[in-house]
Biopython code that builds the backbone (N, CA, C, O; Angstrom):
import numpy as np
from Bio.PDB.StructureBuilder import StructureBuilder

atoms = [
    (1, "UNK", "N", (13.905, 9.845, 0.421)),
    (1, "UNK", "CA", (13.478, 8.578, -0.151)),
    (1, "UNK", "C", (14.570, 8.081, -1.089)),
    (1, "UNK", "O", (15.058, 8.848, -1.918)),
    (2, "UNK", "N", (14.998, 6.705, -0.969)),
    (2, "UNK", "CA", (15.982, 6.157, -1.684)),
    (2, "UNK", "C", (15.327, 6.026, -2.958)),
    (2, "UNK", "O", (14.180, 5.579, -2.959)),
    (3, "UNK", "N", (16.068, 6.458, -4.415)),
    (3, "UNK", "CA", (15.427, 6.339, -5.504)),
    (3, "UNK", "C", (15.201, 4.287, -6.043)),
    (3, "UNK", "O", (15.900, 3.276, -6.107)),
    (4, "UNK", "N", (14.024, 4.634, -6.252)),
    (4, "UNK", "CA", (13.369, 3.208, -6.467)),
    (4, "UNK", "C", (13.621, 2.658, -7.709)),
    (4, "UNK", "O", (13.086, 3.571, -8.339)),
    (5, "UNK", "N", (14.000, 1.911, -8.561)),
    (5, "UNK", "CA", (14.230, 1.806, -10.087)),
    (5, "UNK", "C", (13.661, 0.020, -10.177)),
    (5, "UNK", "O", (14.227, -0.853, -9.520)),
    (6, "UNK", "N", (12.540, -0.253, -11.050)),
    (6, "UNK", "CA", (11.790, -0.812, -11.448)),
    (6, "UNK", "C", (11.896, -1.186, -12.951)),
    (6, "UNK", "O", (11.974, -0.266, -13.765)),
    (7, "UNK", "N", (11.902, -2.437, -13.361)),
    (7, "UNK", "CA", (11.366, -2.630, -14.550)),
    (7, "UNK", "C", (10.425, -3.415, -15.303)),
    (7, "UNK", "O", (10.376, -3.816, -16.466)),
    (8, "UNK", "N", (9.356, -3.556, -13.818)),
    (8, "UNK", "CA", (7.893, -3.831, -14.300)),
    (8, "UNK", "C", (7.193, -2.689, -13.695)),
    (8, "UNK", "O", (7.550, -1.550, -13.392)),
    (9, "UNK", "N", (5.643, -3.603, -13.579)),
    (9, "UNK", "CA", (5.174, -2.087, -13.384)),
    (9, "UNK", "C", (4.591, -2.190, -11.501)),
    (9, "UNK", "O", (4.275, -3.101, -10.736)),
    (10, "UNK", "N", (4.687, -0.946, -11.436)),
    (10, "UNK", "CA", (4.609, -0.615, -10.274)),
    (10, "UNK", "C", (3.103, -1.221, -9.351)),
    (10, "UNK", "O", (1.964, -1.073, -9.794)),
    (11, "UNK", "N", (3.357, -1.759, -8.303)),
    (11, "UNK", "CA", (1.790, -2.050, -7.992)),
    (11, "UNK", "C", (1.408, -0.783, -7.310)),
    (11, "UNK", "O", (2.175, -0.147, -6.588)),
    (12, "UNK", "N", (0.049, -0.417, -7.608)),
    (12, "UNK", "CA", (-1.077, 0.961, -7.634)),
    (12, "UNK", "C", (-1.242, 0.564, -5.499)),
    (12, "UNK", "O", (-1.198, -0.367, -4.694)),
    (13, "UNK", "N", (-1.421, 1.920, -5.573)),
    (13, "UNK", "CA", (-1.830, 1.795, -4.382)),
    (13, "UNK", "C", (-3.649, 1.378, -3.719)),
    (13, "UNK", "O", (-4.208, 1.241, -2.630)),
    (14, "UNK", "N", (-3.941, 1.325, -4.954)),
    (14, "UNK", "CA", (-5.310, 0.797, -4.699)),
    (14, "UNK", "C", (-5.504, -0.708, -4.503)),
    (14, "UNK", "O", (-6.441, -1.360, -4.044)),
    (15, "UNK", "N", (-4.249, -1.060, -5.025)),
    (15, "UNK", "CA", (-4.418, -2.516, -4.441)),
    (15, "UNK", "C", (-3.651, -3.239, -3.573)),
    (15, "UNK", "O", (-3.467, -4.454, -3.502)),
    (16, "UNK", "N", (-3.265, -2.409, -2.978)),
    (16, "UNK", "CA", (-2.676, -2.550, -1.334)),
    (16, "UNK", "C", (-4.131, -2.252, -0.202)),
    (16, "UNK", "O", (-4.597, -2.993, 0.664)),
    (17, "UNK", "N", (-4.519, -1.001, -0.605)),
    (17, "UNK", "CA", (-5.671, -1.184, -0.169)),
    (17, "UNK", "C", (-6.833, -1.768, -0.188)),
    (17, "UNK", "O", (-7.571, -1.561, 0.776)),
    (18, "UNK", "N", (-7.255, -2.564, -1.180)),
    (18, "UNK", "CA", (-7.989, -3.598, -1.649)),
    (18, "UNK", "C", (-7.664, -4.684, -0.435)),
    (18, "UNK", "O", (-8.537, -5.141, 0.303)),
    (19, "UNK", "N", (-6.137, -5.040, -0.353)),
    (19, "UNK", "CA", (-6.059, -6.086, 0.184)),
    (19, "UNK", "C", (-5.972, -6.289, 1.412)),
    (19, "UNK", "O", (-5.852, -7.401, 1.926)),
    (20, "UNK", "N", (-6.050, -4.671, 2.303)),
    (20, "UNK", "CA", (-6.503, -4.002, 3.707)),
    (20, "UNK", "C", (-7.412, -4.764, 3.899)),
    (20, "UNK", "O", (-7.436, -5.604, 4.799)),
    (21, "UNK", "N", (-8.807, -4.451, 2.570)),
    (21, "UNK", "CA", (-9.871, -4.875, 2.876)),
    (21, "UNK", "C", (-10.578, -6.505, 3.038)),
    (21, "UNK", "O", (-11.311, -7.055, 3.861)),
    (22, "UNK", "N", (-10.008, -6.836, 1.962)),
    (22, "UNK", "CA", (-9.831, -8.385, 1.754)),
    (22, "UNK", "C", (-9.570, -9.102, 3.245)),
    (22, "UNK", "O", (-10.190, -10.092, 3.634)),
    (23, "UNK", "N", (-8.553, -8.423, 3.983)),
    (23, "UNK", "CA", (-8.055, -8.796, 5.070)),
    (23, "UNK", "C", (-9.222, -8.577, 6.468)),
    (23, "UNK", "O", (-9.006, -8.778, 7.663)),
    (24, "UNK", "N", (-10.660, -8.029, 5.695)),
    (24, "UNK", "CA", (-11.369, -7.665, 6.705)),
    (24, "UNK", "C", (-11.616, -6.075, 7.246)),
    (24, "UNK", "O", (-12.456, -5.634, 8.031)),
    (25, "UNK", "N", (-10.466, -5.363, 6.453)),
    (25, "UNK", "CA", (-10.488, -3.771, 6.726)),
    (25, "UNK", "C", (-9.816, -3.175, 7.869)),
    (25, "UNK", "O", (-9.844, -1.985, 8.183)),
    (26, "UNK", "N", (-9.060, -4.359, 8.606)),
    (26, "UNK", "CA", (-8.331, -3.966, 9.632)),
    (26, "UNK", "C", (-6.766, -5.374, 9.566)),
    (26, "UNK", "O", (-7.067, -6.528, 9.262)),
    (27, "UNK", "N", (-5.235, -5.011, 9.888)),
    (27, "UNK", "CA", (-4.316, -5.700, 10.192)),
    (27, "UNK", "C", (-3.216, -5.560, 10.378)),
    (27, "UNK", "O", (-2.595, -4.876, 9.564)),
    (28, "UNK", "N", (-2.591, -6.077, 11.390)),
    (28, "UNK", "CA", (-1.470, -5.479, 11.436)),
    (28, "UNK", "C", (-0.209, -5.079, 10.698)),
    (28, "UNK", "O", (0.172, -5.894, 9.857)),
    (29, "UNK", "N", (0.456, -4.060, 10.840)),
    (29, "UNK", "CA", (1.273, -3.577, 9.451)),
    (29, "UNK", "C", (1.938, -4.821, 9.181)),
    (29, "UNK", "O", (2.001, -5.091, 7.982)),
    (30, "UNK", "N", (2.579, -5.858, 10.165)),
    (30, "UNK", "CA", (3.820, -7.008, 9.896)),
    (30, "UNK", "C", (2.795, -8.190, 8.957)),
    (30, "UNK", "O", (3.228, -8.958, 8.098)),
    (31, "UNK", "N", (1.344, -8.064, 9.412)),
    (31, "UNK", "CA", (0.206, -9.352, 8.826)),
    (31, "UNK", "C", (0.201, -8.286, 7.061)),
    (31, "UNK", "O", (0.309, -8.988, 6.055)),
    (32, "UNK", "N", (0.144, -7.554, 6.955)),
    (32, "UNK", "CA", (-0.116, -6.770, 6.075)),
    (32, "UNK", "C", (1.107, -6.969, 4.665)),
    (32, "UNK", "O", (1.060, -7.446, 3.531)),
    (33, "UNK", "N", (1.840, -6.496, 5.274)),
    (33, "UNK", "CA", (3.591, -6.652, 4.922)),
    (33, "UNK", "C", (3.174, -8.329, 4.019)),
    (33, "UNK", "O", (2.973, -8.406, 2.807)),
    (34, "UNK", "N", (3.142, -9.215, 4.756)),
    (34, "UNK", "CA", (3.414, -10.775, 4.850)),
    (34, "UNK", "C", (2.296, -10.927, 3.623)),
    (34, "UNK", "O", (2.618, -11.760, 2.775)),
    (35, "UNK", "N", (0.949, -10.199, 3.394)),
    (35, "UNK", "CA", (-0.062, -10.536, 2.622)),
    (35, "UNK", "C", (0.775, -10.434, 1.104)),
    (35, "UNK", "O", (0.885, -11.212, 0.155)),
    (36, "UNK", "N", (1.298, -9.057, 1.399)),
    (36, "UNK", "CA", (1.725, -8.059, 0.046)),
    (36, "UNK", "C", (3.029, -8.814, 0.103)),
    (36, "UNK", "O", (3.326, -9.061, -1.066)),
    (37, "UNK", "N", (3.815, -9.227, 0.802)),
    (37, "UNK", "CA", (5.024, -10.241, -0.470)),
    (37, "UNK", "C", (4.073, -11.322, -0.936)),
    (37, "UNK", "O", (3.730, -11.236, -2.115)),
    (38, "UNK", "N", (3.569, -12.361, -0.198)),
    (38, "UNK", "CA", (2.817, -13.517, -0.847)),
    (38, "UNK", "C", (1.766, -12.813, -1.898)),
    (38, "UNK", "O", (1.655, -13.524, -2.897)),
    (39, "UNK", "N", (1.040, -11.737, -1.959)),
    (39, "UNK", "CA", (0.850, -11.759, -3.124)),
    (39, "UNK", "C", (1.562, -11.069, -4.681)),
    (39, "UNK", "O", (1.507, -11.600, -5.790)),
    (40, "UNK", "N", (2.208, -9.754, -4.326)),
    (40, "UNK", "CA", (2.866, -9.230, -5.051)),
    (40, "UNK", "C", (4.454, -9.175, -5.214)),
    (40, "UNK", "O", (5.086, -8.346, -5.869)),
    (41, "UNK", "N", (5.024, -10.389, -4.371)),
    (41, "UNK", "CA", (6.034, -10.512, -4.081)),
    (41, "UNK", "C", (6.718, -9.699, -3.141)),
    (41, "UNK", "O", (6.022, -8.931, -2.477)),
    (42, "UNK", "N", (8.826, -9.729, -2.817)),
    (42, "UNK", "CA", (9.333, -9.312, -2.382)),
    (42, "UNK", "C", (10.060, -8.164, -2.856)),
    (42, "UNK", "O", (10.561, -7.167, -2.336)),
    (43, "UNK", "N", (9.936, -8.693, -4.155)),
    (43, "UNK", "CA", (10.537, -7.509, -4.401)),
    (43, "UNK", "C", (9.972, -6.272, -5.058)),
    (43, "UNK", "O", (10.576, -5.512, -5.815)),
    (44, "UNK", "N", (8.319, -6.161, -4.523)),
    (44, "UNK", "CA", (7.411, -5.348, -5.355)),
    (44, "UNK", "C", (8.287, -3.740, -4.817)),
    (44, "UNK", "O", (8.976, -3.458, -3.836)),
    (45, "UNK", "N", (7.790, -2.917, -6.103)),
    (45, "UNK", "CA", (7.598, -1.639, -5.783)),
    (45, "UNK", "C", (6.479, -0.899, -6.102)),
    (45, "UNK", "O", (5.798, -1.054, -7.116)),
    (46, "UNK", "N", (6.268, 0.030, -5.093)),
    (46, "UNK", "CA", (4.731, 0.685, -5.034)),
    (46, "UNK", "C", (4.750, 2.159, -5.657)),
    (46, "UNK", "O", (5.666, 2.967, -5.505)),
    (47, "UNK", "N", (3.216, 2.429, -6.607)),
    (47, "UNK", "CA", (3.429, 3.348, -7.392)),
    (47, "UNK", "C", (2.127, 4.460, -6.917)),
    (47, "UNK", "O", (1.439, 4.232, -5.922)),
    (48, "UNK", "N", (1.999, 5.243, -7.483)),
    (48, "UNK", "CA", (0.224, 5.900, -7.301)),
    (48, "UNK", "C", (0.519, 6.281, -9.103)),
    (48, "UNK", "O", (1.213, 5.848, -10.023)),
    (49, "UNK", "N", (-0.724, 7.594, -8.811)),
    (49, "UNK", "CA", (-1.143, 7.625, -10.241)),
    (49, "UNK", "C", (-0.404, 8.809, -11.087)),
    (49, "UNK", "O", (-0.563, 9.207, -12.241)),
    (50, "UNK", "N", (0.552, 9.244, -9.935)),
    (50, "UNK", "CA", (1.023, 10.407, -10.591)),
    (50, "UNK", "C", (2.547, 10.146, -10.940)),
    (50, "UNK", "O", (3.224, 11.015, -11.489)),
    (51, "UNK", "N", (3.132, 8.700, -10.535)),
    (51, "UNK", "CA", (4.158, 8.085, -11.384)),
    (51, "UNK", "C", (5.241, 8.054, -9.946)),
    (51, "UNK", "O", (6.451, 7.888, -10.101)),
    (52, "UNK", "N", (4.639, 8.230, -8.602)),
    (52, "UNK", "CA", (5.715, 8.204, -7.638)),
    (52, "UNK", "C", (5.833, 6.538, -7.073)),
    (52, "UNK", "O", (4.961, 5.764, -6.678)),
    (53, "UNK", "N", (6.937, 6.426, -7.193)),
    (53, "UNK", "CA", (7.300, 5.202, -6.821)),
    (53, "UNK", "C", (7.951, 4.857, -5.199)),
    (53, "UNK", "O", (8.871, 5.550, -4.765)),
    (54, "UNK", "N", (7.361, 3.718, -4.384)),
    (54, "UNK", "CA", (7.407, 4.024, -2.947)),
    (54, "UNK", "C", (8.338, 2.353, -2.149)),
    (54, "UNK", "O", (8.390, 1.273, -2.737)),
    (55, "UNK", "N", (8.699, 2.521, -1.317)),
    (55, "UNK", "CA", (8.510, 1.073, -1.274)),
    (55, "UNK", "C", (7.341, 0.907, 0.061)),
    (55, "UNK", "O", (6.652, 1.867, 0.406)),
    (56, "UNK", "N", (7.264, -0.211, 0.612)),
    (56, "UNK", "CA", (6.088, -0.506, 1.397)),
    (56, "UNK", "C", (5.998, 0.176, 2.526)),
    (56, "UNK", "O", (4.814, 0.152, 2.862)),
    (57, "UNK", "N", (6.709, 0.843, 3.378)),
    (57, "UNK", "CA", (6.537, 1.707, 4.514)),
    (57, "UNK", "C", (6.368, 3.304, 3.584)),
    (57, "UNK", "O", (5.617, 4.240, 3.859)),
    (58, "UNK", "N", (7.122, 3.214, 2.704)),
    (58, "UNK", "CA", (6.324, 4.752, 2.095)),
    (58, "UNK", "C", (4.670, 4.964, 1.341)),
    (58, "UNK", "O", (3.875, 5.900, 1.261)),
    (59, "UNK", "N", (4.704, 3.515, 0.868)),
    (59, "UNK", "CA", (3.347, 3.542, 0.282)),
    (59, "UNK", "C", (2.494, 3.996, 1.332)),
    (59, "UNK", "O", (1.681, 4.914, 1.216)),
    (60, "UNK", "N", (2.840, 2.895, 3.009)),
    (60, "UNK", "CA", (1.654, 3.329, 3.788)),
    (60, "UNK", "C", (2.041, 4.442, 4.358)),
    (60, "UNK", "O", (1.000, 4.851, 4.873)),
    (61, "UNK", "N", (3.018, 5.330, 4.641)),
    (61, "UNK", "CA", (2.762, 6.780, 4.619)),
    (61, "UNK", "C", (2.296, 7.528, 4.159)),
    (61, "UNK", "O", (1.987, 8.545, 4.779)),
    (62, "UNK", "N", (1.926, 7.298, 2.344)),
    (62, "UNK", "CA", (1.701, 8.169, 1.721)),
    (62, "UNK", "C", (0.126, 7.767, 1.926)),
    (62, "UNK", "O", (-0.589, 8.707, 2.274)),
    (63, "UNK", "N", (-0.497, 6.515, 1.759)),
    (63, "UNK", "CA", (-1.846, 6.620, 1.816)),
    (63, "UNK", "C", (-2.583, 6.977, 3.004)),
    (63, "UNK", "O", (-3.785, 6.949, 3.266)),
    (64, "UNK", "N", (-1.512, 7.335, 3.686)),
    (64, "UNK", "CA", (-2.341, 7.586, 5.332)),
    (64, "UNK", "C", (-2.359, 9.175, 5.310)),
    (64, "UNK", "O", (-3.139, 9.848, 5.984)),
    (65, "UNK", "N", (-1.522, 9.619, 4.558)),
    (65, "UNK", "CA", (-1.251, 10.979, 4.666)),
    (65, "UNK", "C", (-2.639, 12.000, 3.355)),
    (65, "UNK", "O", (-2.919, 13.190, 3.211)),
    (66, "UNK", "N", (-3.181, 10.571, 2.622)),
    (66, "UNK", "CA", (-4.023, 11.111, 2.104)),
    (66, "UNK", "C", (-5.624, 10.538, 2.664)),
    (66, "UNK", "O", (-6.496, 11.269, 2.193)),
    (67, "UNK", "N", (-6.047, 9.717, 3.310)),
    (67, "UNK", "CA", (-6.721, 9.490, 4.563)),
    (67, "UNK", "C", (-7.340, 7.904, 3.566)),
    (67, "UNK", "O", (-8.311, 7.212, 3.871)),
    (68, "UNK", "N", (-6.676, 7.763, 2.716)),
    (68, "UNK", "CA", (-6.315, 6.092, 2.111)),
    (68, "UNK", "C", (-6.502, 4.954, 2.918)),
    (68, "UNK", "O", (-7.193, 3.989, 2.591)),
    (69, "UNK", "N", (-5.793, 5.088, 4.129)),
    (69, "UNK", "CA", (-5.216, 3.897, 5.215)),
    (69, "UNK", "C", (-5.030, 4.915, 6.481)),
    (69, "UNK", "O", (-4.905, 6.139, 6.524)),
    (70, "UNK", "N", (-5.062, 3.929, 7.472)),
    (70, "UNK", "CA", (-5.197, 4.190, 8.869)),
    (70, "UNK", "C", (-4.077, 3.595, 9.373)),
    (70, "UNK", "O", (-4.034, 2.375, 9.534)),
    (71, "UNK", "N", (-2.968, 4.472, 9.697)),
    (71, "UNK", "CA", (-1.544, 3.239, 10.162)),
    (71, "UNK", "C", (-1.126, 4.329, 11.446)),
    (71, "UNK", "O", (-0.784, 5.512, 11.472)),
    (72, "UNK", "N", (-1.374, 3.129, 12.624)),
    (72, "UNK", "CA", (-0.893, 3.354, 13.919)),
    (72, "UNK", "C", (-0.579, 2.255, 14.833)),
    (72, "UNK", "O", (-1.013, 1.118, 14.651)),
    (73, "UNK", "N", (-0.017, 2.502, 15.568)),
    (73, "UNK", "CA", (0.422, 1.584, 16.713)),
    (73, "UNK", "C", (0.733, 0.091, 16.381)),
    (73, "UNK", "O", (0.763, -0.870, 17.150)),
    (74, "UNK", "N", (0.998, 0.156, 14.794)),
    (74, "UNK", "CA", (1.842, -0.890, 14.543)),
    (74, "UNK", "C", (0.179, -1.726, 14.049)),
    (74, "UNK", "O", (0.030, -2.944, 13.950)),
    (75, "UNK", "N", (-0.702, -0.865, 13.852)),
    (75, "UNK", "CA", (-1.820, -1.558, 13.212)),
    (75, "UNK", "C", (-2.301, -0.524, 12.035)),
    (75, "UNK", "O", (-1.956, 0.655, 12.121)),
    (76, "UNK", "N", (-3.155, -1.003, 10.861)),
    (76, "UNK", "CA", (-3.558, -0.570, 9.648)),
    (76, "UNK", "C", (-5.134, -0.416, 9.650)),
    (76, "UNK", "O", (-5.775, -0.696, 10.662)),
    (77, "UNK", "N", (-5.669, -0.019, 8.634)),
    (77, "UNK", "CA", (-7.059, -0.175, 8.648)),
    (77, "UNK", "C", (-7.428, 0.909, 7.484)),
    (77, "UNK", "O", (-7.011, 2.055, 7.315)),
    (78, "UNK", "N", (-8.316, 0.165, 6.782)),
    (78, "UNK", "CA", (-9.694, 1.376, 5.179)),
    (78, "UNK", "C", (-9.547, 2.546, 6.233)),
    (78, "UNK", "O", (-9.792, 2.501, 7.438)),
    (79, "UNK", "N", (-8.936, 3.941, 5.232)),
    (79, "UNK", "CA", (-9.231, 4.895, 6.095)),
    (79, "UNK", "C", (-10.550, 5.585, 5.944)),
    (79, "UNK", "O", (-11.607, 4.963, 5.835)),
    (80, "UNK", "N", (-10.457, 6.884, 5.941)),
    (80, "UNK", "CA", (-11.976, 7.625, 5.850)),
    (80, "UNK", "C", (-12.236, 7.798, 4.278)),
    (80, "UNK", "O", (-13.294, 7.550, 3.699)),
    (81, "UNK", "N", (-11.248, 8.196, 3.806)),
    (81, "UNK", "CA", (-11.373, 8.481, 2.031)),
    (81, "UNK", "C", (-11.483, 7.090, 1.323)),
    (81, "UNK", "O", (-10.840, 6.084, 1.623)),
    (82, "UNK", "N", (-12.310, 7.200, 0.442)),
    (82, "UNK", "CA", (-12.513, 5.929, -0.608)),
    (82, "UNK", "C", (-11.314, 6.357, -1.748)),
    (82, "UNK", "O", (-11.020, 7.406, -2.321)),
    (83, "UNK", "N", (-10.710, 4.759, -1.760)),
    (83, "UNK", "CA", (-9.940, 4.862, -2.826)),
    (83, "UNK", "C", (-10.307, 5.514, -4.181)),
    (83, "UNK", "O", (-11.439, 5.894, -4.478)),
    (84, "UNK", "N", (-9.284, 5.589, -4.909)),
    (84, "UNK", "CA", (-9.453, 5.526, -6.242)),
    (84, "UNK", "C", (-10.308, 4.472, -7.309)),
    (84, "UNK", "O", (-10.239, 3.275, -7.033)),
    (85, "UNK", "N", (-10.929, 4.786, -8.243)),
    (85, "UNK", "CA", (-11.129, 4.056, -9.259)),
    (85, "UNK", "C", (-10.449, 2.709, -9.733)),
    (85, "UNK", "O", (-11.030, 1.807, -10.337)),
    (86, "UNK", "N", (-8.854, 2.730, -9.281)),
    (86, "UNK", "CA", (-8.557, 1.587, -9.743)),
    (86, "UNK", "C", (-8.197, 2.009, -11.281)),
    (86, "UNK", "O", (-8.663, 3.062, -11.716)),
    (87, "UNK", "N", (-7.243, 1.064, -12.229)),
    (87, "UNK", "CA", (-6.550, 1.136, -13.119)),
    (87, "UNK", "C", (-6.742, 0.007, -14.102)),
    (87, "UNK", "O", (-6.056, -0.047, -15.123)),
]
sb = StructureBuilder()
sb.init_structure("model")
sb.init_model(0)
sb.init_chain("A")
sb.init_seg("    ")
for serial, (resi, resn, name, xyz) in enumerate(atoms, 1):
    if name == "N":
        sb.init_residue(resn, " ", resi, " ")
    sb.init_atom(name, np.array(xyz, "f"), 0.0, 1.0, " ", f" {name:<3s}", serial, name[0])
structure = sb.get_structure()
């Protein structure tokens, strides 16, 4: 992972997933992508709670790898685990 260096704050991964849902709970990673610059911009970087910083194809690795998000075949989706609490 290329080191990420930020000097706001990181957007949480709960609200990437929020906006999975917003989107209906299912979309494609490129519709997905397109949500998260228009809302958090281009040049966001993505954080969780333990201070790791991601950019947008690592975020959705990492939340898929914790059953966060559902990312396949070039499509997304709410995975089985309920997010976090939120911040």
């Amino acid at each position: 992972m290329e080191a990420l260096l930020t000097d706001r704050e990181p957007v949480y991964g709960h609200e990437l997933i929020s906006l999975v849902v917003e989107m209906g709970g299912t979309s494609t990673v490129e519709a997905l992508r397109e949500a998260a610059t228009g809302r958090f911009g281009a040049e966001a970087v993505y954080g969780n709670c333990a201070g790791n910083l991601f950019s947008f194809e690592e975020v959705l690795a990492f939340l898929a790898s914790k059953g966060k998000l559902d990312v396949r075949n070039g499509a997304v989706s709410a995975g089985a685990m309920p997010a976090c609490g939120g911040h």
